[in-house]
N, C-alpha and C positions, 0 to 999 in steps of 0.2 A: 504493500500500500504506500510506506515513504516515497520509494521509488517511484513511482507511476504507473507499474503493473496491477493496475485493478481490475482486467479482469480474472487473474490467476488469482490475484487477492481473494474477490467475490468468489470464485469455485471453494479455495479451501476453507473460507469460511461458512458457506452454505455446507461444507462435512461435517464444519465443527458444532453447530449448534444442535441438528439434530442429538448427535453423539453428547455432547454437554448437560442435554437435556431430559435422554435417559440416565445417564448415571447420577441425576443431581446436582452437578455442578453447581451451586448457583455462582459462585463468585465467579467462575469461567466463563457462566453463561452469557452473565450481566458483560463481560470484559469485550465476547466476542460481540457481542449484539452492538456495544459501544462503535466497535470497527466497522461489521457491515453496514451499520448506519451509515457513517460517513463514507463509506464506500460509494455507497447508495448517492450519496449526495453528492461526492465529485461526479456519479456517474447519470443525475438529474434525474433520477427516481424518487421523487421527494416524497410523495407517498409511505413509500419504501421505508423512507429512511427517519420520519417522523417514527413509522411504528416500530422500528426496531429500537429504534433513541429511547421512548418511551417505556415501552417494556424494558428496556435495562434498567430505566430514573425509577421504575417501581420495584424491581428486586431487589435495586441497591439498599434504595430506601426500607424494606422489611429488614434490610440485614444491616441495618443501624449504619451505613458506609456511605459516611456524610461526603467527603474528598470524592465519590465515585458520583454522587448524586448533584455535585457540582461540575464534574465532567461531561456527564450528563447536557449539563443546563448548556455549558459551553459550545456544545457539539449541536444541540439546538438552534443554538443563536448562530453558526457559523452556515444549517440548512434553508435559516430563515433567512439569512443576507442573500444566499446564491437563488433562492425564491424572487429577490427584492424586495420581501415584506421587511422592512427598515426598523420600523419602530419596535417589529416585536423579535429583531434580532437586538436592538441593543436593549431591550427588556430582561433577553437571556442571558445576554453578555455581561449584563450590569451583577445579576445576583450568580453569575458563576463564578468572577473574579471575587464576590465579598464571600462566596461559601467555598472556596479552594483557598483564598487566604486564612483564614478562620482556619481551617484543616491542615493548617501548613505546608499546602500542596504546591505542583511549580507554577509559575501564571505567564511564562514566556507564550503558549500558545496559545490562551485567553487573551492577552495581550495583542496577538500580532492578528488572531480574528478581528479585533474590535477597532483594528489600525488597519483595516482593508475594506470594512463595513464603512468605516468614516468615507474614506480613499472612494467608497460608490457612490458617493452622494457632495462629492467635490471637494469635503472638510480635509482639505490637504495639509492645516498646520496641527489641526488635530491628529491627523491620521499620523504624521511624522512625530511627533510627540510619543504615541503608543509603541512605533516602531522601534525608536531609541530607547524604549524604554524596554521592550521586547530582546533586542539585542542585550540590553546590561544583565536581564532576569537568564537569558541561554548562557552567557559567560557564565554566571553565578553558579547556576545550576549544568554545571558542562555540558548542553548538550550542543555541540557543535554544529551537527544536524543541521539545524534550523537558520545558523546564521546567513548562512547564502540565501534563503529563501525572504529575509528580513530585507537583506541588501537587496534583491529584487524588488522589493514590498519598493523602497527609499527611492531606487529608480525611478520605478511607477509613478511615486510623490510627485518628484521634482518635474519628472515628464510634465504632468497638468499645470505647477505652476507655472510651465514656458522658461525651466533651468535647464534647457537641454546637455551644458556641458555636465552637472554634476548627475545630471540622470547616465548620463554616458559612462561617467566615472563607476557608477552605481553599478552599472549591469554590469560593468566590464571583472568588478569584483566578486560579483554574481556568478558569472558565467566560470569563472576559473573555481572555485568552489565548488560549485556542481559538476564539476568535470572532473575533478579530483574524486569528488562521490561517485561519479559514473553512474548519475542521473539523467540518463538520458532524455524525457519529457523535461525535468525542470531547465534541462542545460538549455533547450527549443525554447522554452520561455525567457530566461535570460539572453539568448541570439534577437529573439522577439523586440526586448526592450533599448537591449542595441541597436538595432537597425531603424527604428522608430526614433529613435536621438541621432543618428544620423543625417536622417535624411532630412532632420526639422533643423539639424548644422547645415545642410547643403551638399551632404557630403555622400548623397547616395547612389549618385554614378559612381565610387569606390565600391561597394556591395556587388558580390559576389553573386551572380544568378544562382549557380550552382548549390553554393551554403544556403540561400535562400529556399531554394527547392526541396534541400532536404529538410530545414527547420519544417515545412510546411508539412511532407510528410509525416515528420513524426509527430506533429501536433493533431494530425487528421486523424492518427491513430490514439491520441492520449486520452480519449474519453472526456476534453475539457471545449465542449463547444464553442465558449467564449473566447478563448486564446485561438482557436482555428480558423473562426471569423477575422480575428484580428491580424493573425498572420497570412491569412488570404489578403488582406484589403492591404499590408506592407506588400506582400509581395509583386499585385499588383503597381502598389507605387513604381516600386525599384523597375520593376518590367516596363512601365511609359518610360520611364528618366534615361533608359538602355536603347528605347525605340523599340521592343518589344511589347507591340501595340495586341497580337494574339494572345501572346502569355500572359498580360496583363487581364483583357479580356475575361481570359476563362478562370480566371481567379475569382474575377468581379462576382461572374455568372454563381462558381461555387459557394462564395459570402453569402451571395445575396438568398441563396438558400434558407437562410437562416433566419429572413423576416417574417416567417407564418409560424414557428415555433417557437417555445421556452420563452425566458423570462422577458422583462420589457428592455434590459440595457442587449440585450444579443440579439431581439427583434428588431429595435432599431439600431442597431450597428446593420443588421441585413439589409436595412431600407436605406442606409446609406453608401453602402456596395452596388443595390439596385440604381441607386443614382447617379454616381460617379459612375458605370456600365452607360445607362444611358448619356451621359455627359458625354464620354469618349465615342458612342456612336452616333452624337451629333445632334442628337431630340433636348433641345432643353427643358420645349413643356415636360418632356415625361422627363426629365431629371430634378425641374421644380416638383413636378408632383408626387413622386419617390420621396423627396425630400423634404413634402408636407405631410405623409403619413409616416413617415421617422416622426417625426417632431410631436405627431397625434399619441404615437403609442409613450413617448416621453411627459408630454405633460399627463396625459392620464396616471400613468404611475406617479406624476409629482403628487397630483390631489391627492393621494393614498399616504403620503409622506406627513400631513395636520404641520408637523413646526414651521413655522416662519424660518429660518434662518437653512433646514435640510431642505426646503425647497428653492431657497434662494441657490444655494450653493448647487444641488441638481443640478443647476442650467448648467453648467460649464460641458452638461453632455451632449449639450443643445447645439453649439458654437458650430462643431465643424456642418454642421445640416443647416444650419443657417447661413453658413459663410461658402456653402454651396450655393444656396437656390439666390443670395445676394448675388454673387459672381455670375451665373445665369442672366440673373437678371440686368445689368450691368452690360453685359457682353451682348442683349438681345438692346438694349438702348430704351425701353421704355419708361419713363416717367413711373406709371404705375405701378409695376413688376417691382422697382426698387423700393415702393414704397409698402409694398405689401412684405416684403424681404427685410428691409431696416424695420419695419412695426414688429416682428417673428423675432427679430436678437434684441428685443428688450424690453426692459420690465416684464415680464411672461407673469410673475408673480402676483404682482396689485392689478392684473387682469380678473384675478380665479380668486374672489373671495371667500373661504371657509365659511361657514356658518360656524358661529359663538359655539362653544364647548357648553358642557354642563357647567356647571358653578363647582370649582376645584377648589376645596376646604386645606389639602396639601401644600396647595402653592400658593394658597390666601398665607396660610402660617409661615412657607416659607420667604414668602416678598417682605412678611412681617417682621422677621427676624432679619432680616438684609438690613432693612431700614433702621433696627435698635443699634444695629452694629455701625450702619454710615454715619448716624444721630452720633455715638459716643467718640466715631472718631473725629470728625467735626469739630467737636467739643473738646477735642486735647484732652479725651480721657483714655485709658490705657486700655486695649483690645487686644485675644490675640492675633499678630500678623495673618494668618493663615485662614481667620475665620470668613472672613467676607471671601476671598475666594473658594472656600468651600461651600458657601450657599450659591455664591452664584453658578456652581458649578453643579449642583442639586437641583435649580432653578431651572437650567439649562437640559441638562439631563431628563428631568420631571413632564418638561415640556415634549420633547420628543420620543417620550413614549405613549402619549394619549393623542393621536391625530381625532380633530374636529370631524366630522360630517360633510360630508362634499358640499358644495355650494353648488354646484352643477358644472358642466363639462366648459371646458375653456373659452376664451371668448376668442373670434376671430377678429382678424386685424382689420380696423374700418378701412372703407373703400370710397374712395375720391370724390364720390357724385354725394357721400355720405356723409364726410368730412367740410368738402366744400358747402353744403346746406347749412350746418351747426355754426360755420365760421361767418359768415354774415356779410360786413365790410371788413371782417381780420383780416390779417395776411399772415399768414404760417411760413415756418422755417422747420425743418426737419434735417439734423445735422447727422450724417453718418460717416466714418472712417475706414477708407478702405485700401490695403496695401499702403500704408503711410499718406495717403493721399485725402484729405475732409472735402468733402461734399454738400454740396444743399440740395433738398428738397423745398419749393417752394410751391403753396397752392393760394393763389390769389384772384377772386372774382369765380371761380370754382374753373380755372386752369391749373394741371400739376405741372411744372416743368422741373427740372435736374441738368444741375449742372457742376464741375469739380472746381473747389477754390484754391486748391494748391496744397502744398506739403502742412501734416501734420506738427513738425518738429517747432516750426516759429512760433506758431498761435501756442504750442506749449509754454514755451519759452516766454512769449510775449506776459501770459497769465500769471507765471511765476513772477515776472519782476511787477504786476500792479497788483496781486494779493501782498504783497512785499510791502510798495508803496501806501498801498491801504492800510498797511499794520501799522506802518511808521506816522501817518500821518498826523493821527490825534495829540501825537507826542511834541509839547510848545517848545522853541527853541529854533537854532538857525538852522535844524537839519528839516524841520518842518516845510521852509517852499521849496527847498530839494525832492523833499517827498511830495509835492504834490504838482511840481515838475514831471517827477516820473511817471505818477500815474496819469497823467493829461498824454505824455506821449505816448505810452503805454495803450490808453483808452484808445485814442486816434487810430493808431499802427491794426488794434486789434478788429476795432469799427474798420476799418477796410478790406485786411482780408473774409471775413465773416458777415460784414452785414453792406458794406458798399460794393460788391459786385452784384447787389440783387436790387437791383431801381424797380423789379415791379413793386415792388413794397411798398411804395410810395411812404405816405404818411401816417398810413393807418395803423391802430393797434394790432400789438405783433401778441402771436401766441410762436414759443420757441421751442422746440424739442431738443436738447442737447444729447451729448454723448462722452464720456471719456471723463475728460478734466473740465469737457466743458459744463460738469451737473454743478462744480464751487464756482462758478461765475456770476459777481455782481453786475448786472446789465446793464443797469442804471449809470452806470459809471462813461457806456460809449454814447460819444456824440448824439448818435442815429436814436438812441433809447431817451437821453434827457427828457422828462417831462412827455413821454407818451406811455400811454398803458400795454404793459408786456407783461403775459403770463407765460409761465414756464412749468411745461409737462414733463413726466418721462417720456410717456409713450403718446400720440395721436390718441390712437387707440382712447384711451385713457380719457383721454379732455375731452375728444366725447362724448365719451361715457358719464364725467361727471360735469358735464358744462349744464346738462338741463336737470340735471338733481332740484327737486324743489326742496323750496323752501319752507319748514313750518312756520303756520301763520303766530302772533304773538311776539314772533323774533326774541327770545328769553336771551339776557345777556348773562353771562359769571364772567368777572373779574377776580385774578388772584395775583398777591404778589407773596415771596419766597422773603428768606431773612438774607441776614447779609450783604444786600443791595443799599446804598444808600439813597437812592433813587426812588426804588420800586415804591414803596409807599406812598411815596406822594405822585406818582404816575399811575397806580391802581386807583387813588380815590379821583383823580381829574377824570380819568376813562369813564371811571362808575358816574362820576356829575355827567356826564355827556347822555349814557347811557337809561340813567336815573333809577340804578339799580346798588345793592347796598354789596360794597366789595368783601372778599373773602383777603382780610390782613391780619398782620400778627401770628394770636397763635389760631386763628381762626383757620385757617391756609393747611390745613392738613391734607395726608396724600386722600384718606378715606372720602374729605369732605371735599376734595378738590374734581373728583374723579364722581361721584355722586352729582355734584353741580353739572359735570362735562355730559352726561349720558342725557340728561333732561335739555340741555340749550342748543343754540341754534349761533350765538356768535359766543367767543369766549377768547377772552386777554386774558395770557399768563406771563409776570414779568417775575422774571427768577434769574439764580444761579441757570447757566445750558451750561452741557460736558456732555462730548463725542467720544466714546469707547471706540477707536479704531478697529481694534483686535476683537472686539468682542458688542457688534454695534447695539444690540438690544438690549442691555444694559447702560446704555446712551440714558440721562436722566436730568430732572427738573426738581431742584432741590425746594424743599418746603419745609414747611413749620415743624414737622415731626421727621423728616428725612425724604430721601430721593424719590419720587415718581419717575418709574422707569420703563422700556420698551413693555416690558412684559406687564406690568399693572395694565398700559391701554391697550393691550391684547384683549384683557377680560372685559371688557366694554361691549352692553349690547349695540350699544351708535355712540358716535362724538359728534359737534356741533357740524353743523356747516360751513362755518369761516371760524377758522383758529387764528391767534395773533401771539405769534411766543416771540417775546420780546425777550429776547436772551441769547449768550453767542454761540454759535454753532447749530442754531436750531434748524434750519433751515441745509445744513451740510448734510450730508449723505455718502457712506461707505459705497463706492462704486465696485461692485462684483464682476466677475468674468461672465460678459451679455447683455453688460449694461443692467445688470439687476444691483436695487439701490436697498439698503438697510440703515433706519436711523431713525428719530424720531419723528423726521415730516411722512417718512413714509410709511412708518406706522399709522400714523393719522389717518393719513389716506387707506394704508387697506382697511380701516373702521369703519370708514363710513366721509371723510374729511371731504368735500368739495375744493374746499379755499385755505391756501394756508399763507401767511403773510409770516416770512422769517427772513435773519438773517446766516449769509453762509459763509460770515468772517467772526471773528471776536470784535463787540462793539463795548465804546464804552461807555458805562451806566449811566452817568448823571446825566449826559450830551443825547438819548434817545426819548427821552420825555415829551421835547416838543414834536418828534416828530409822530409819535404817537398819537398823541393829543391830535395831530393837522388830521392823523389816519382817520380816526376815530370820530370826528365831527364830518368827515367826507360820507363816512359808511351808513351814519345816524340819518346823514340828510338824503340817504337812498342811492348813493352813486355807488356802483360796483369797486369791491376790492380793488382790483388792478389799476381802475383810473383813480380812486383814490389815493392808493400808495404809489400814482407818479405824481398827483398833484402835490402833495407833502411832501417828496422827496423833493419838488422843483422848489419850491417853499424853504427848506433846508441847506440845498444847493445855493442859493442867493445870500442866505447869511452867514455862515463862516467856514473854516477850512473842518472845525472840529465837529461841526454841524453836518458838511457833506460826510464827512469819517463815521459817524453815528450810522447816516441814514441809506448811506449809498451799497451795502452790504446787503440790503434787506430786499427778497424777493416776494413775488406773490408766485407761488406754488399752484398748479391744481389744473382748475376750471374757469368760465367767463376770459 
């Protein structure tokens, strides 16, 4: 079985359990039944291999052989991953590693399952965490065995994160390991993970037809149908890059085999072999449409996923079938096609809204306790280090093993005659990056047109030195008209490659779809934006969707401000005089009371402490009276208001994922229910955003839409001083209108 021979494995074990069976055996019995399972399981008889698992977790179990019944749990969890059933492999996985430690048992193979379950579902910095840690637990416990199979795991990692040299490094340590074991299947997978960091080097005219050929046979023979998909669809690479236009061909043909069978990531891996087949025979419609049912059978198994952050991270399985039927698209020249392609690689997630979970009493106690511990440490009193990331890592955990309720099957990406109706006299920009190269989409007067604005690298560049300027600028002193020197050139330089090659835009308000670096961009800041109302989406898609969200009649306002601000107080009680509603301040501002206010209203200002968890965005939080309001409290939310106003820094920033999928606190908002969110996506400073609140908040009251109110306050702000444009020129309107 280590080796890869499972069918000879599966013969002597189907000898032994009858025999084990007559003579009583049970601890035999339980041991063999452990193996055929897994057997079963590398060999996709999952059936099979549930009941064999099981009947060993109950024999063990009578025979008091607690380490056996944690084995058990493990070998579960590792049938449910290769199922794709996610949540209820790290279900398994969670209580095998706490009942084999307990037991003193080894955890390097609980470990490196739980570091490849991550690794499916995109959690690459997790998944490399369990691997490292996998590795130290094989050292400890000698078993040597395993370690080349870890260094394969760490290739893998890096592969996804786009490290192709240390993925290279990876296999290449992989592959000498396994050869020394004279593993011949796992050696075929280590060649696998090589040639795949090759060829994303450049370097796959070097690859060998031959090596390649054989890797494939023996993979075709290993009983691991996902690896022979996958070394089908290299082989074909290496096969076009050679001019081996048949050999590639019939690889495609045999991949593509594997779109009407087994689990959903090897189905669509088939449906992307079937596309790239049609691709090289020249059909693009049938290579888009191969590459719209990949994409169907992927997000269907997202919805089955419930956490926000394992479906966010999914997509990255999305990329290469979207960065097909883009490229199709692109190369046929239509307007439309790109725009149905750039709407498929992003935001997929705040498409597909969950329906609210039960009311979780676990995670109410546990967000509970997060917050005693942010409270004490706040407060300069003595915690231990360790505990706040052990909750939020409980938090985290908790969540992703109870997925919510489908909301219904995914939504498709709106289409031109549908988009152009919703927008009115707007004028839309839709930004896509393609081969280093940014693009627009622009739909004006209900015409799409497309056109490329040049290299990605400068408008990088350009963004970095006027977030830069922007930071510097509040700061009084002689470096202050330097700073605001740079951002005026900065602004100009940017407004022209991005917004001055598109004159149809005339003057009307802009709705903007970004992408990349461009999701932290203050808009307000180019020329072309000054004083006009611009909203800014993730997806199309999206802003239609919530552009006509009605409004409840009544318009209920909450008003909250956080401690520590010296501002917020008296910017909460002006908002609330405008509003004529009585503000939630002090210690009145709790998470409980703040988030009860939120479910019932329709407009709601919150001026707090903001903090952007990079590494960890849904713990992203709005500090209060009693402690953080965090991603995961407005999870539990049956709706939030309609227009949000977080007046605090980073509110409005957003962790940008691999596909343009966005996690943080405005988009949380949004997949709640959010319409409108008015934030900013720099660090502003406190006392200096008061008036421009105030200008918002009397624009919204006298009936003018978000977005033209928050350019008319910002033009307002803009005329009075440098610290005044610093405060307001960060702050976007997110959403809808």
């Amino acid at each position: 079985m280590e080796i890869g021979r499972l069918d000879e494995a599966l013969a002597d074990l189907d000898c032994a359990v009858p025999y084990l069976r007559r003579i009583d055996d049970r601890v035999g019995l339980a041991r063999a039944l452990v193996n055929r399972g897994i057997v079963h399981g590398w060999l996709h008889d999952f059936a099979a291999a549930v009941r064999d698992l099981r009947e060993s977790g109950q024999v063990s179990s009578a025979l008091g052989r607690g380490l056996a019944v944690g084995i058990v749990e493990q070998n579960l969890g590792f049938v449910a991953a290769l199922r794709g059933h996610v949540p209820a492999a790290l279900d398994h996985l969670a209580r095998a590693e706490q009942t084999i430690a307990e037991h003193g048992g080894q955890l390097a193979a609980v470990l490196q399952d739980h570091g490849e379950l991550l690794l499916s579902v995109g959690l690459t910095s997790e998944a490399r965490e369990f691997a490292e840690r996998a590795i130290g637990a094989c050292q400890e416990e000698q078993r040597r065995l395993k370690i080349p199979e870890l260094r394969l795991l760490l290739a893998q990692i890096a592969f996804l994160d786009g490290d192709w040299q240390r993925s290279l490094r990876q296999a290449d340590l992989a592959l000498r390991g396994f050869s020394r074991q004279q593993r011949a299947e796992w050696t075929a997978l280590a060649r696998l993970a090589r040639y795949r960091a090759k060829i994303a080097l450049g370097q796959g005219e070097r690859i060998s037809l031959a090596l390649v050929a054989a890797m494939v046979g023996t993979l075709a023979g290993s009983g691991w149908p996902a690896a022979e998909v996958e070394g089908r669809v290299v082989a074909a690479q290496v096969s076009f890059l050679r001019g081996r236009r048949g050999q590639g061909g019939e690889q495609l043909r045999q991949a593509a085999l594997a779109r009407s069978r087994g689990p959903a990531a090897i189905r669509a891996r088939g449906w992307f072999a079937e596309a790239r087949l049609r691709e090289e025979n020249g059909d693009p419609r049938g290579a888009a449409g191969a590459a719209r049912a990949g994409l169907r059978v992927l997000d269907e198994h997202a919805t089955a996923l419930g956490a926000t952050d394992l479906r966010v991270h999914s997509a990255a399985h999305r990329v290469e079938l979207t960065e097909l039927g883009l490229r199709t698209a692109l190369r046929d020249g239509r307007p439309a096609g790109v725009l149905e392609w750039a709407e498929r690689g992003r935001a997929s997630r705040l498409l597909h809204r969950p329906v609210l979970p039960a009311e979780d009493p676990v995670l109410a106690g546990l967000l509970a306790q997060l917050r005693s511990v942010a409270a004490e440490i706040s407060l300069g009193r003595p915690s231990p280090a360790h505990r706040q990331l052990t909750l939020e890592r409980q938090i985290r955990d908790h969540c992703r093993l109870h997925p919510p309720q489908s909301g219904g099957p995914p939504v498709e990406p709106v289409r031109p005659h549908q988009l152009g109706a919703a927008l009115g006299d707007r004028s839309l920009v839709e930004f896509v990056q393609w081969d280093g190269i940014m693009h627009a989409l622009t739909l004006v007067d209900r015409r799409l047109r497309w056109r490329p604005l040049g290299p990605v690298s400068p408008i990088d560049g350009l963004i970095e030195r006027l977030l830069f300027a922007l930071h510097r600028l509040p700061r009084k002193g002689p470096a202050q008209p330097a700073a605001a020197a740079l951002l005026a050139d900065a602004a100009r330089r940017l407004d022209d490659l991005l917004l001055g090659q598109l004159p149809e835009l005339g003057d009307r308000p802009l709705v903007l779809v970004p992408t990349g670096v461009l999701h932290s961009m203050p808009w307000s800041v180019l020329p072309s934006c000054l004083g006009r109302p611009v909203t800014v989406s993730p997806s199309a898609t999206l802003w239609c969707a919530v552009s006509g969200a009605p409004v409840r009649p009544g318009r209920t306002v909450v008003v909250a401000a956080g401690p520590g601000l010296p501002g917020a107080r008296d910017e909460a009680l002006a908002v609330a005089a405008i509003h004529g509603c009585a503000p939630m301040v002090d210690g009145t501002a709790t998470v409980d009371g703040v988030l009860a206010a939120l479910a019932g209203a329709e407009v709601a200002h919150l001026a707090t402490h903001g903090s952007l968890v990079t590494d960890n965005p849904l713990f992203s939080s709005l500090r209060l009276a009693d402690g953080p309001l965090i991603a995961y409290d407005l999870e539990r939310l049956p709706r939030v208001p309609h227009t949000v106003i977080l007046a605090c820094c980073d509110g409005g920033r957003s962790v940008v994922q691999t596909g343009d999928e966005l996690l943080g606190l405005s988009t949380t908002f949004m997949g709640r229910s959010a319409a409108q969110l008015i934030a900013s996506v720099v660090p502003i400073p406190d006392a200096e955003t008061a008036p421009l609140m105030i200008a918002l908040h009397r624009g919204i009251a006298a009936g003018r839409p978000a977005p033209v109110a928050l350019a008319e306050a910002q033009q307002e702000m803009r005329d009075r001083s440098l610290a005044d444009l610093a405060a307001a020129a960060g702050f976007v309107s997110i959403g809808g209108e």
